[in-house]
Every structure is written in structure tokens, then in C-alpha cells.
C-alpha positions as CSV (number, residue, x, y, z in Angstrom):
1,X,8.1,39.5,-7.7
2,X,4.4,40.8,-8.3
3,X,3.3,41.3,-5.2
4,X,0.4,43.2,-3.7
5,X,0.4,44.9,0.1
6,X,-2.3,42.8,1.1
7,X,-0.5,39.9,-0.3
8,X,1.9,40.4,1.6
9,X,0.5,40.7,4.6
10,X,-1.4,37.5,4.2
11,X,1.1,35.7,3.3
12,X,3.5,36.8,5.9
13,X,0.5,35.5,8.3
14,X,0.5,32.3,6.7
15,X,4.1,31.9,7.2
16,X,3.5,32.4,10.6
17,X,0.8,30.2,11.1
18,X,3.2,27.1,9.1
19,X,5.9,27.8,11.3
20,X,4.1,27.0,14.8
21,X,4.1,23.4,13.2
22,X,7.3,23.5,11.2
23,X,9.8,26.1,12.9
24,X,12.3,26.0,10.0
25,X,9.6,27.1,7.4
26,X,10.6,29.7,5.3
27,X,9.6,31.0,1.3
28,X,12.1,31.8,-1.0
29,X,11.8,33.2,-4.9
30,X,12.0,30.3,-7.4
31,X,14.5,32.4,-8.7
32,X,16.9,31.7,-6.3
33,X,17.3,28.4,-7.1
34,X,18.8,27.0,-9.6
35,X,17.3,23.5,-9.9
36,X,13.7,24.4,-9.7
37,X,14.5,27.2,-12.6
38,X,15.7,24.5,-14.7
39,X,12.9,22.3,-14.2
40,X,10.3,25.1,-14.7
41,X,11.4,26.0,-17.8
42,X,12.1,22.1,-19.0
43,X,8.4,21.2,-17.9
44,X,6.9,24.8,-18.1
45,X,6.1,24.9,-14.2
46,X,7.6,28.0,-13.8
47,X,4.3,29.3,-11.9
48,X,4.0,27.0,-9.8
49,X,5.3,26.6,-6.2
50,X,7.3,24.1,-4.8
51,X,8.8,22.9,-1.8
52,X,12.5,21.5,-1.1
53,X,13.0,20.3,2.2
54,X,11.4,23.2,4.7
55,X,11.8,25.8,1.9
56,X,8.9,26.4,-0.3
57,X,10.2,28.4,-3.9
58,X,7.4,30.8,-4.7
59,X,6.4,32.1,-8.6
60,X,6.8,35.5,-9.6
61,X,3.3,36.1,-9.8
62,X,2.1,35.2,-6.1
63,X,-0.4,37.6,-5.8
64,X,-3.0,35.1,-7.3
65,X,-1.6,31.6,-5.9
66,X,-0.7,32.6,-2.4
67,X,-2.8,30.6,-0.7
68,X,-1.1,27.6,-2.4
69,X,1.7,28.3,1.2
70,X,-0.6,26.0,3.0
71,X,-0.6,23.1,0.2
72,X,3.3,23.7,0.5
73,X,3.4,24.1,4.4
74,X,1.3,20.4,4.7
75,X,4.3,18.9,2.6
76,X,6.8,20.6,4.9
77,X,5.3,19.3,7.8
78,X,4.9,15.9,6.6
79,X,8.7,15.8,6.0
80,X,9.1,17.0,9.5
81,X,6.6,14.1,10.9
82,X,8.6,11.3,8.2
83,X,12.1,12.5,8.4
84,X,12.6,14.6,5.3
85,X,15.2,11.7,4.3
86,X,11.7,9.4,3.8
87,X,9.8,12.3,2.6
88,X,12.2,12.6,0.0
89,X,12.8,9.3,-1.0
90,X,9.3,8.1,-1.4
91,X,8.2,11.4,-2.9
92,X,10.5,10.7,-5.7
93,X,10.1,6.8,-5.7
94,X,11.1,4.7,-7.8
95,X,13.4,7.4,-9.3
96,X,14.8,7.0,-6.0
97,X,15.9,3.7,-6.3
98,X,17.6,4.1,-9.8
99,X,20.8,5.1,-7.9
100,X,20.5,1.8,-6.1
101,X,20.1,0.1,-9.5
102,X,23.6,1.8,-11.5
103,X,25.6,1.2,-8.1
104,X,24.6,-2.4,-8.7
105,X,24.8,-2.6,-12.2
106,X,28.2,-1.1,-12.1
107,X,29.3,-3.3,-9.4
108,X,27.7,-6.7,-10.6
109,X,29.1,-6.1,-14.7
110,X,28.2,-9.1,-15.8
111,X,25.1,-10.8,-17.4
112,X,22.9,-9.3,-14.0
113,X,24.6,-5.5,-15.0
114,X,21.7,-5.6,-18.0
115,X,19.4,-6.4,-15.8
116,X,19.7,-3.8,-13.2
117,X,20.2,-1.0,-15.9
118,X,17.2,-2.1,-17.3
119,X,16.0,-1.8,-13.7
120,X,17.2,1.6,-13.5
121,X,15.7,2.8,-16.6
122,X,12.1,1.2,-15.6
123,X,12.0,3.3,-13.0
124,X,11.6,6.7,-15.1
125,X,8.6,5.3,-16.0
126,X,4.8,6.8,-15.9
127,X,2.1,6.3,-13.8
128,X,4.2,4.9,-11.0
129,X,5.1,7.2,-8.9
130,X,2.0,5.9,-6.2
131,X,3.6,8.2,-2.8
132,X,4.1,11.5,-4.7
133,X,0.3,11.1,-6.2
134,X,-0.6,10.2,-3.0
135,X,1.3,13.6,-1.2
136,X,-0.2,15.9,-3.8
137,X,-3.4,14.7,-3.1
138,X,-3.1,15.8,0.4
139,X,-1.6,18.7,-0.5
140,X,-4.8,19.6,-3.4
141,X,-7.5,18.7,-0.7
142,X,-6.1,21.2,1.3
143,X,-6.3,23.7,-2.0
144,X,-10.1,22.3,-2.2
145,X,-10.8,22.7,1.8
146,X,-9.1,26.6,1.1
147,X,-11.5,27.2,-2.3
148,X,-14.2,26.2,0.0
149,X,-14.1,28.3,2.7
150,X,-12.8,31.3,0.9
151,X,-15.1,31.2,-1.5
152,X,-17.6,28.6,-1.3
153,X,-18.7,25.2,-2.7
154,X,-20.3,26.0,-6.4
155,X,-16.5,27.7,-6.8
156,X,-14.4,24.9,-5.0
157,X,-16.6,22.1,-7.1
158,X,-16.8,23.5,-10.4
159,X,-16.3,21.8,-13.0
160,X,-13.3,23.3,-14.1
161,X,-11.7,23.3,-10.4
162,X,-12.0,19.4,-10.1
163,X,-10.5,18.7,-13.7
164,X,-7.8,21.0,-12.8
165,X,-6.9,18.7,-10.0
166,X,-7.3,15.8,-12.2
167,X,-4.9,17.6,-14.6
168,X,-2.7,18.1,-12.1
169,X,-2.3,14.9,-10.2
170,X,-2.3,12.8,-13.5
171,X,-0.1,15.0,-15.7
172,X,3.4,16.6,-16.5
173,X,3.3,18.8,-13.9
174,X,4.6,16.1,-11.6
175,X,5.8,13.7,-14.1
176,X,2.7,11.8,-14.7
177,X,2.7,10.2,-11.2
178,X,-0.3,7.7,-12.0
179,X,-3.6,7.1,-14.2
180,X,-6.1,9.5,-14.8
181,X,-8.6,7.0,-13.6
182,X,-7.5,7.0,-10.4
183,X,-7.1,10.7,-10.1
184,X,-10.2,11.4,-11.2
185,X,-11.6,9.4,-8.2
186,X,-9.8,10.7,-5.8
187,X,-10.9,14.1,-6.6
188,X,-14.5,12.9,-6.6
189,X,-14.5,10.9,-3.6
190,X,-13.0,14.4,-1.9
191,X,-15.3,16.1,-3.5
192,X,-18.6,14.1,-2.4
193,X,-17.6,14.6,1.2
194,X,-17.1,18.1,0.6
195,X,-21.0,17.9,-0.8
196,X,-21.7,16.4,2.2
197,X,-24.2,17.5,4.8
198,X,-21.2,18.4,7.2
199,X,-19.1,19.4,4.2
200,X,-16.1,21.4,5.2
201,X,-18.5,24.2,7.1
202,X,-15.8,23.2,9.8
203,X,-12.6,20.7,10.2
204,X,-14.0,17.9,8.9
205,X,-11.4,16.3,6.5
206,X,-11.4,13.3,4.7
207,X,-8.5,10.6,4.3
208,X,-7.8,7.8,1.4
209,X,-4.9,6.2,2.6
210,X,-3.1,5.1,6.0
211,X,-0.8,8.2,6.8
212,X,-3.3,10.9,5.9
213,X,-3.5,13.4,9.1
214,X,-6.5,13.2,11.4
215,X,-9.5,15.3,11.4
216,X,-8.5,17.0,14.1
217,X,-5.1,17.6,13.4
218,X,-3.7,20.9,14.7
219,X,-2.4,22.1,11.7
220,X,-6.0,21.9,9.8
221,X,-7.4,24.1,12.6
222,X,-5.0,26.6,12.4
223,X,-5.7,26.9,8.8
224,X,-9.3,27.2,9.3
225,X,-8.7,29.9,11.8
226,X,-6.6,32.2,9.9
227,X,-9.0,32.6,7.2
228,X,-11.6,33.2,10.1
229,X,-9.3,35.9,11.4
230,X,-8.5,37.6,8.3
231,X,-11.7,37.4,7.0
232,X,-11.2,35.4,4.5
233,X,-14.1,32.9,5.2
234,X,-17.2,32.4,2.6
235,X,-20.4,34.3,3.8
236,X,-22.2,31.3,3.1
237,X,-20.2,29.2,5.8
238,X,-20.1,32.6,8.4
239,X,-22.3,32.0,11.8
């Protein structure tokens, strides 16, 4: 792993802070497991992090994505607040129902069979994977909330930062979960607020669907606070 001291140090912060919401958090290198290597070298996400349950698989390179631990640390502690049986499930919906689909198809053999492995194939399909657009959206905000205070709004809202997240949310790196239309949107609508007059100069933050954590959520706070402690916020949002 590249990895500098003051990486390090951060991040074992970060870690810190994550776990007084999610005790089980931990990291772990991508390396070490097996399914996420496979993936990243099948859809060229090998950089990336990821989270599996209350683990989150970290890149090689960290030393310029670790502040990506608190995108990972929201989706650990929404599985905690779902279950991570429901977490799961709808992350990967409708692949999740495909199972459901064979067992039946397998069971029924008979003119109904075609029909529910039709079913099952129709659910590898694009742009229809609504809950893990949704997630990841949460998960980016709190990437754009980070960019903001670290280092301010013209970085956070460039133009390149926002079709990044449209790239993101709308392409391979999580299977083409739904439209670019509606990514793009999303990112804007966050976006706006974050133009705001109120903006993110605190812990304001900004929902688009009905289980999207409050504004005053503890987590968010605690975020806030440890790049006010570390030094990490923007000089043009310092008092």
C-alpha cells in the first residue's frame, strides 16, 4: 500500500470517528479479498474503495482518495440502521431477485419456467438498479460536502468534479445503475444547495428521497468536526 505518515494518521482518525457510529468498522486492503479483486480487474475499479458489510476494501494508492472512508463509513452505517440483510439486498436489487426467479423457474419447469428465466435475465439489466443510485448518491454528497470544506466551493463545483459524479453514478463503475439524466440532476440539485447562501459553511445537508439522514444527524457533525480538528477545513469557511 502507498501510504504516507500523515495519511495514516488521518485516516486512522477517520476510523475512529466511523466507529463511534458503527463499532464493527474496520478497513482492509482490496487485496485481501478475493471477490472485489476480481471485479476490479473485470470492470477496471481496482482504485476504487468499497464496502462489504462493515468492512470497507481500500486501493493501493490511498494516499490520494482517503477521504473517500467517510463515503464508505455512511454506507456502513446505513447497513447498520437497515439491517445489512436489506442493505444488501436493495443495494444489489433487482440482481437480488434473480435467485428468486431460477428457484422458480427450476421449480415451476413448465411453460411459466421461460417466463421466470426471462425474468431472471431482465434483471441484469441497465439503468435499473434505482436503491444503489440512490446509496451512492448519499455516499458522493458526502464526497461533495468533504471537497467543500477541505477545499472550498470553486474546487467542489468545478466542472470537472460534478461530471465526475455524473460519470460515476451513471456508468460502469456501478453497473450503470440508472440514466444519465437523472444523475445529472441529482448532482445539480446538490450542487445548487451547496451554492446556496447557507451552503455547507456548516451541517446543512440536503435530501432527495425518503430515507436520506437528517440535517442534524450525528454522524454529519462528526465529520465536520474532524476536519475542524485536524485542520483540514477551507480558509474561506474558517471563523
Amino acid at each position: 500500500m502507498v501510504e504516507s505518515p500523515e495519511t495514516t494518521r488521518l485516516v486512522d482518525r477517520a476510523i475512529q470517528v466511523i466507529q463511534k457510529h458503527v463499532p464493527k468498522f474496520q478497513i482492509a486492503p482490496r487485496s485481501n479479498n478475493w471477490f472485489r479483486r476480481l471485479l476490479g480487474k473485470i470492470g477496471g475499479t481496482a482504485g476504487y474503495w468499497t464496502t462489504i458489510g462493515y468492512t470497507a476494501y481500500y486501493p493501493e494508492d490511498m494516499d490520494a482518495k482517503w477521504s473517500v472512508i467517510f463515503h464508505e463509513g455512511l454506507h456502513a452505517l446505513r447497513a447498520k440502521r437497515m439491517t445489512l440483510a436489506l442493505f444488501g439486498f436493495l443495494y444489489a436489487f433487482p440482481i437480488s431477485l434473480a435467485p428468486i426467479f431460477l428457484a422458480l423457474g427450476a421449480y415451476l419447469w413448465s411453460g411459466w419456467s421461460i417466463a421466470a428465466f426471462m425474468g431472471a435475465i431482465l434483471c441484469f439489466a441497465p439503468r435499473t438498479a434505482y436503491f444503489r443510485f440512490l446509496f451512492e448518491l448519499e455516499g458522493y454528497e458526502m464526497n461533495m460536502a468533504l471537497d467543500t470544506w477541505m477545499h472550498g466551493k470553486e474546487f467542489a463545483l468545478s466542472d470537472d468534479a460534478l461530471v465526475f459524479y455524473d460519470d460515476q453514478l451513471s456508468g460502469p463503475a456501478y453497473d450503470w445503475p440508472t440514466t444519465r439524466s437523472l444523475a445529472e440532476r441529482s448532482v445539480d440539485a446538490i450542487a445548487d444547495e451547496i451554492e446556496g447562501p447557507d451552503g455547507y459553511d456548516d451541517t446543512e445537508f440536503y435530501g432527495h428521497w425518503p430515507l436520506k439522514f437528517k440535517q442534524d444527524d450525528p454522524y454529519y457533525r462528526d465529520v465536520l468536526q474532524f476536519v475542524r480538528d485536524n485542520g483540514l477545513l477551507h480558509e474561506s469557511l474558517r471563523d
